[in-house]
C-alpha positions, 0 to 999 in steps of 0.5 A, spaced: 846 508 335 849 509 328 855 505 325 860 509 323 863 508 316 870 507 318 873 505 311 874 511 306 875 508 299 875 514 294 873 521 291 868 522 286 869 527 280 865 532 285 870 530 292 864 527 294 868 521 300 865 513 297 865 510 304 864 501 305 856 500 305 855 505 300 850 504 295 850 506 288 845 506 282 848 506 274 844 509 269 845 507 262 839 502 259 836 503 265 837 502 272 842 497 276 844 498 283 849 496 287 854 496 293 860 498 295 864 492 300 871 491 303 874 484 301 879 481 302 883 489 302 880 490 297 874 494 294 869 491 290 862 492 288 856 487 288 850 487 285 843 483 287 846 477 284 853 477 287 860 480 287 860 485 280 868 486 280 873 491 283 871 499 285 877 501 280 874 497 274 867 499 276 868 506 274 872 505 268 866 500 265 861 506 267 866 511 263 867 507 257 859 506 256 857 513 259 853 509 264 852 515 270 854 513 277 850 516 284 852 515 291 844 514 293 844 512 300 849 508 305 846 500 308 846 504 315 842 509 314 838 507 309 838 499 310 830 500 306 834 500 299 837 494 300 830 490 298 
């Protein structure tokens, strides 16, 4: 069985629903991944090496570098990207 994503968070630019425990990859100078997590009510973005900082201000970072932004999977159904 799996988990169902209960906790909606946004829209992308294309109305594609951003759900807790989806993942990310950014394309700028290179490739950086990242999760999308609940804490404390509020949406934040972690990376391998932690806590990045709130969804609001992801996106607004990423637009301001041009850094392309892709939902590539979720940790429920694709737990293998978390490695």
């Amino acid at each position: 069985m799996k988990p169902v994503k209960e906790r909606k968070a946004m829209v992308d630019k294309n109305d594609k629903e951003i759900y807790v425990g989806d993942l990310f990859a950014g394309f700028g100078e290179g490739i950086k991944y990242f999760e999308l997590r609940l804490e404390n009510g509020e949406f934040v973005m972690y990376q391998n090496y932690g806590r990045w900082g709130s969804l609001v201000r992801f996106f607004e970072v990423c637009r301001h570098l041009s850094i392309n932004v892709i939902v590539i999977g979720n940790i429920y159904q694709n737990p293998e990207l978390l490695n």
